[in-house]
C-alpha positions in Angstrom: 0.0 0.0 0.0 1.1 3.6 -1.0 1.9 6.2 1.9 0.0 9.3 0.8 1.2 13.0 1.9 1.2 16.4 1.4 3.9 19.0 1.4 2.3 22.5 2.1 5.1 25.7 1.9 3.2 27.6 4.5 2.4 30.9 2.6 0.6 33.4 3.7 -0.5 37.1 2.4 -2.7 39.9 3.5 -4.5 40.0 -0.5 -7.0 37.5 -1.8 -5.7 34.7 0.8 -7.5 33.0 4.0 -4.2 33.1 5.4 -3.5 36.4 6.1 -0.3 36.3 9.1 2.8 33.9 10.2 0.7 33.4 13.3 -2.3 31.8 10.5 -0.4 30.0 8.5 1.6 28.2 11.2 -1.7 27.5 13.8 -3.5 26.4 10.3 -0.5 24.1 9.4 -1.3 22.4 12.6 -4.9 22.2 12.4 -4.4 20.9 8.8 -2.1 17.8 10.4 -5.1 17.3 12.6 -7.9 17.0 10.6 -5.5 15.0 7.6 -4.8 12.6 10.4 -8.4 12.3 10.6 -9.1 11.2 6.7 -6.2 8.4 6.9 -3.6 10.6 5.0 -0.2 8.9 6.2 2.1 12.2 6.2 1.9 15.9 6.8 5.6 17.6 5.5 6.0 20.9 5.2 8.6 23.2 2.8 11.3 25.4 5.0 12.4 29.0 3.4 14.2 31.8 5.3 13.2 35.7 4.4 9.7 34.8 3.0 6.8 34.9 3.6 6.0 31.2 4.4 7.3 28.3 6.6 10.8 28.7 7.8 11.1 27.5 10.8 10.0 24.1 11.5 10.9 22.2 14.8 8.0 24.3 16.9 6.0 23.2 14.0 6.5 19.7 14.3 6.8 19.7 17.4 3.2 21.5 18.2 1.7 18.9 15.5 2.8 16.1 17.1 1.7 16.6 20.3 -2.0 16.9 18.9 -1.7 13.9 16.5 -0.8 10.0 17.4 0.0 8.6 14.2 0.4 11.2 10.9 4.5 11.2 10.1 5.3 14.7 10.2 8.2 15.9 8.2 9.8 17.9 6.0 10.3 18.4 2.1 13.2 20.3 2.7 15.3 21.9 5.5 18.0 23.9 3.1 21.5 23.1 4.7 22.8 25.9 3.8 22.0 27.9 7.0 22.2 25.0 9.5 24.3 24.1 12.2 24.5 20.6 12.6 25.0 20.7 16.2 22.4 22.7 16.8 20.1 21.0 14.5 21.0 17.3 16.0 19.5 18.6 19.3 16.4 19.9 18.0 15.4 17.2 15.5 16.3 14.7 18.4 13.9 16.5 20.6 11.1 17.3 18.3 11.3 13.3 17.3 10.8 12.2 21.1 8.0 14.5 21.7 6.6 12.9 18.1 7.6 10.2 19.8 9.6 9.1 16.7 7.2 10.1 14.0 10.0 12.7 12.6 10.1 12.1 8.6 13.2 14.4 8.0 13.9 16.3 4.6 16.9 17.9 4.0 19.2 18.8 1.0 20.7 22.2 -0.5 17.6 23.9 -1.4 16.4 26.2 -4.0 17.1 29.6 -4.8 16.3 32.0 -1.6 14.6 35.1 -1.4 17.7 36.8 -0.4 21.2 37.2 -2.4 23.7 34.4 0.1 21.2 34.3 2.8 23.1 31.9 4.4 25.8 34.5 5.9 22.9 36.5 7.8 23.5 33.3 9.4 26.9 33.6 9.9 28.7 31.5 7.3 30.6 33.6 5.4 30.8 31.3 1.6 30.1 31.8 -2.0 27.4 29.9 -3.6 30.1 27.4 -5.2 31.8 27.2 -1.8 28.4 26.2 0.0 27.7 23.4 -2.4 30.3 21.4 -1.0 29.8 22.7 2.5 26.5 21.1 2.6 27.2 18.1 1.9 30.0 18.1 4.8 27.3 19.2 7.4 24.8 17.0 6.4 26.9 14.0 6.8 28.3 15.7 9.8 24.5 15.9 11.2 23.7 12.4 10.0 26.9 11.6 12.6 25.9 13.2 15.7 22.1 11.6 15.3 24.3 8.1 15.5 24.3 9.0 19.4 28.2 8.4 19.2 29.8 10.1 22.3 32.6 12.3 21.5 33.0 15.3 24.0 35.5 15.4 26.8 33.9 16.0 29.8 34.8 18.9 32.3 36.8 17.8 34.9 34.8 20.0 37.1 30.7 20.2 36.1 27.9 21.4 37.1 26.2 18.7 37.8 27.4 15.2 38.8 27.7 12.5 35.4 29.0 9.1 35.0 32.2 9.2 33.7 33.7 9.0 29.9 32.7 11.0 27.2 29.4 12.7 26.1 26.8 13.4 23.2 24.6 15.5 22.4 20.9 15.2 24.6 18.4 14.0 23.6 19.4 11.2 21.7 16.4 10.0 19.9 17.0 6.5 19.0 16.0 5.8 15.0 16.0 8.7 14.0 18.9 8.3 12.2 17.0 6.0 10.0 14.4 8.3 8.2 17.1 11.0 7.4 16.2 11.8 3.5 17.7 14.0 1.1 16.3 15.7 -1.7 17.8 15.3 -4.7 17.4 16.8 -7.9 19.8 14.8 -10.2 20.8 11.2 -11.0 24.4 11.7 -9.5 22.5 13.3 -6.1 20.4 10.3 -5.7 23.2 7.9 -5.5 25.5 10.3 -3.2 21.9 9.9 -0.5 22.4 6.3 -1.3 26.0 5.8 -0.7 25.1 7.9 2.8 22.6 5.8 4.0 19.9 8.5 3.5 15.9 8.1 2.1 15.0 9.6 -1.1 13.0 12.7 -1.5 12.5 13.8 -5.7 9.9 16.6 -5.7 8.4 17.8 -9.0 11.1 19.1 -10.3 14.4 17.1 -11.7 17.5 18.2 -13.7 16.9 18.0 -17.5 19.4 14.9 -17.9 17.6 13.1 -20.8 14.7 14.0 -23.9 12.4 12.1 -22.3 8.8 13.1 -20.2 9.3 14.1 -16.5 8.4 11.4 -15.0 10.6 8.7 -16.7 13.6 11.1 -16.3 12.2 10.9 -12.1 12.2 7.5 -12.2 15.4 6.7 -13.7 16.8 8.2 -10.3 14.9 6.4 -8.5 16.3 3.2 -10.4 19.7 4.1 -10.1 19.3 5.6 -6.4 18.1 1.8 -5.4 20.7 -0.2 -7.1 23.2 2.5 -5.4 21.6 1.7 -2.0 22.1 -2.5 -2.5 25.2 -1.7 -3.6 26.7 0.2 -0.4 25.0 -2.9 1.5 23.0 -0.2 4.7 21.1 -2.6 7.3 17.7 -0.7 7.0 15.6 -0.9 3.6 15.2 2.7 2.1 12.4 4.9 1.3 11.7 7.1 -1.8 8.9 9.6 -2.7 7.8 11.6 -4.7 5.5 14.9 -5.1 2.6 15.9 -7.3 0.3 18.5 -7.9 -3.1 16.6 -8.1 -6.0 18.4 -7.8 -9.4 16.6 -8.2 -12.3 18.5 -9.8 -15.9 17.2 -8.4 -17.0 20.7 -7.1 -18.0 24.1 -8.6 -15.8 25.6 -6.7 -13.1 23.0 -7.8 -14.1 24.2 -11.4 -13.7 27.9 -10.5 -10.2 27.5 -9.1 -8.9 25.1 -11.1 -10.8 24.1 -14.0 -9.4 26.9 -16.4 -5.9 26.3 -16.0 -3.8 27.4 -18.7 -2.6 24.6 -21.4 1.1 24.8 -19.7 -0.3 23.5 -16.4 -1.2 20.3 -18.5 2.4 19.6 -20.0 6.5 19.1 -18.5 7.9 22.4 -18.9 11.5 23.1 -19.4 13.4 26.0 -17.5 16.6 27.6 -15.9 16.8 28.0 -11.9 18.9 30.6 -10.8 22.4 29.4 -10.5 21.9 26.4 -11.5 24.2 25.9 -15.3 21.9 22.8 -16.4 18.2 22.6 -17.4 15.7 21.4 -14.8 12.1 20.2 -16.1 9.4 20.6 -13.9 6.4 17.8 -13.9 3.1 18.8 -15.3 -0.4 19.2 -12.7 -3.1 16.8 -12.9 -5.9 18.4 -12.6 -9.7 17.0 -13.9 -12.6 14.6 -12.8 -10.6 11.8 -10.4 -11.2 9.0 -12.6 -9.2 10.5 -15.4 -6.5 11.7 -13.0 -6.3 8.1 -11.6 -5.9 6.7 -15.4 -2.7 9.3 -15.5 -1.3 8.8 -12.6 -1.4 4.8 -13.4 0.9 5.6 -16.2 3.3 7.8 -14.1 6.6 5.8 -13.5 8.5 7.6 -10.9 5.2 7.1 -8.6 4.9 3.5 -9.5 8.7 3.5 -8.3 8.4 5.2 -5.4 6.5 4.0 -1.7 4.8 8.1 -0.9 3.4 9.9 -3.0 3.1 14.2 -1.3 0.6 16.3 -2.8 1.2 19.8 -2.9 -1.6 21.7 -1.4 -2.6 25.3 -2.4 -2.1 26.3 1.8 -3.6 30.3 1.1 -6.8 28.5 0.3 -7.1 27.2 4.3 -8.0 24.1 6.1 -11.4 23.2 5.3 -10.6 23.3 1.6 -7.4 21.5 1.9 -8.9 18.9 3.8 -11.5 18.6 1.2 -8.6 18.3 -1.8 -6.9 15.4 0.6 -10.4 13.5 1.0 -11.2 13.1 -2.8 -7.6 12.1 -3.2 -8.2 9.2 -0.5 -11.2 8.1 -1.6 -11.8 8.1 -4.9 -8.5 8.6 -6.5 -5.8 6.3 -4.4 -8.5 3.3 -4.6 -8.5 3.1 -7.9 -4.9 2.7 -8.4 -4.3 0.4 -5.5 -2.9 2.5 -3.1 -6.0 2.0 -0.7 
């Protein structure tokens, strides 16, 4: 059976949105988590930017949703290593995954162009955008140590408090975690480096433009090649992978009025340029019509048939009750049709 999610970037806006502040868009994002738990959606992940008006800060978040849910995995799709710490970091996704109480799906990766010209060195790392290509890569295997619970810091001779002796790690260590690490990677050669590293695969809808073939096949060539990587390097844990979609059912008039005049270029792949990036990217196309003829193209979709989660991306400025309506339609009269209910 296929996990279903979806991945939600948290905007909001004062014009023409039901989610006017930060303080609405970050209570709705939990209320959202709530009522999907509700419906039997598997996974409630959320997109992390700095300087923008949307999600960027997301331990409180996951942390607040998991103490109102029992069973939703709660992740997120990504956190941009670029501005992390991984020490830092270690301690809050360990302590966010015990209140969870292990339900922490963890998304991280480089990230896409910011709002902001080198945001990361407002957060103190001072490193061109070649530089910090490299440099995330070192953190995030440097995180993916420190969640291995190893103990490595010399204790002081004289603490504060009494401790057994020998050295320490960082607190809390949260067990598994460790485990359901993914990356998000946007290439073929990306996918096999979160192999190699023991991590889960996130591929959203967007890939590089490696081959002249549809979006999909391109996706699920990764995928391929990311899970012959992963028997290759020989981890002791089977491996993950998903994959996101724009999916939006039309049963409603006000489905129709939102979404049933999209423009032809909504319907196709499109081809484009992100900004520093030297290569083509192609971006996956939205499904969007009656369910039964979204099922009969999503059937045909490779990388999903490759992958174990599907995320939907959810239109988040449209608020909770809609959103939750989008989500049910999905569940019940578009997953059942392809097997993945």
């Amino acid at each position: 059976m296929k996990k279903i999610g979806f991945l939600s970037f948290g905007h909001w806006m004062d014009q023409g949105s039901l989610v006017k502040t930060a303080q609405d868009s970050y209570l709705q994002s939990i209320d959202l988590a709530v009522e999907a738990e509700k419906i039997g959606i598997d996974g409630a992940y959320y997109r992390v930017h700095h300087f923008a008006d949307q999600i960027g800060s997301p331990f409180p978040l996951l942390s607040a949703i998991g103490a109102k849910t029992s069973k939703i995995e709660i992740g997120t799709g990504l956190i941009d290593m670029r501005y992390e710490n991984p020490y830092m970091m270690a301690e809050n996704a360990g302590l966010t995954d015990i209140i969870t109480q292990g339900r922490v799906e963890l998304g991280v990766g480089r990230g896409s162009p910011e709002q902001v010209l080198d945001g990361w060195k407002y957060f103190g790392y001072d490193y061109s955008e070649e530089e910090i290509k490299d440099i995330t890569r070192e953190r995030t295997l440097e995180f993916l140590k420190l969640l291995e619970g190893e103990r490595f810091a010399e204790q002081n001779p004289q603490p504060m408090f009494p401790q057994a002796p020998g050295k320490l790690r960082l607190e809390p260590y949260s067990e598994g975690l460790r485990q359901r690490i993914w990356w998000g990677a946007g290439s073929t050669q990306t996918a096999i480096w979160a192999a190699q590293h023991g991590m889960n695969l996130q591929s959203s809808t967007l890939v590089n433009y490696e081959t002249n073939e549809p979006f999909h096949i391109q996706q699920a060539k990764q995928l391929r090649a990311y899970k012959e990587a992963w028997k290759e390097a020989g981890h002791d844990f089977e491996p993950r992978t998903l994959v996101t979609r724009s999916i939006q059912p039309i049963t409603t008039d006000l489905d129709r009025q939102l979404f049933g005049h999209q423009g032809d270029d909504a319907n196709y792949d499109q081809v484009g340029f992100l900004a520093y990036h030297q290569n083509p990217t192609i971006f996956g196309k939205t499904f969007a019509g009656e369910p039964d003829k979204i099922a009969k193209e999503l059937a045909e979709d490779e990388a999903i048939k490759e992958a174990d989660t599907v995320l939907v991306t959810i239109p988040n400025t449209l608020g909770v009750d809609y959103n939750i309506h989008l989500l049910d339609t999905i569940v019940k009269d578009v997953a059942p049709e392809l097997g993945w209910r």
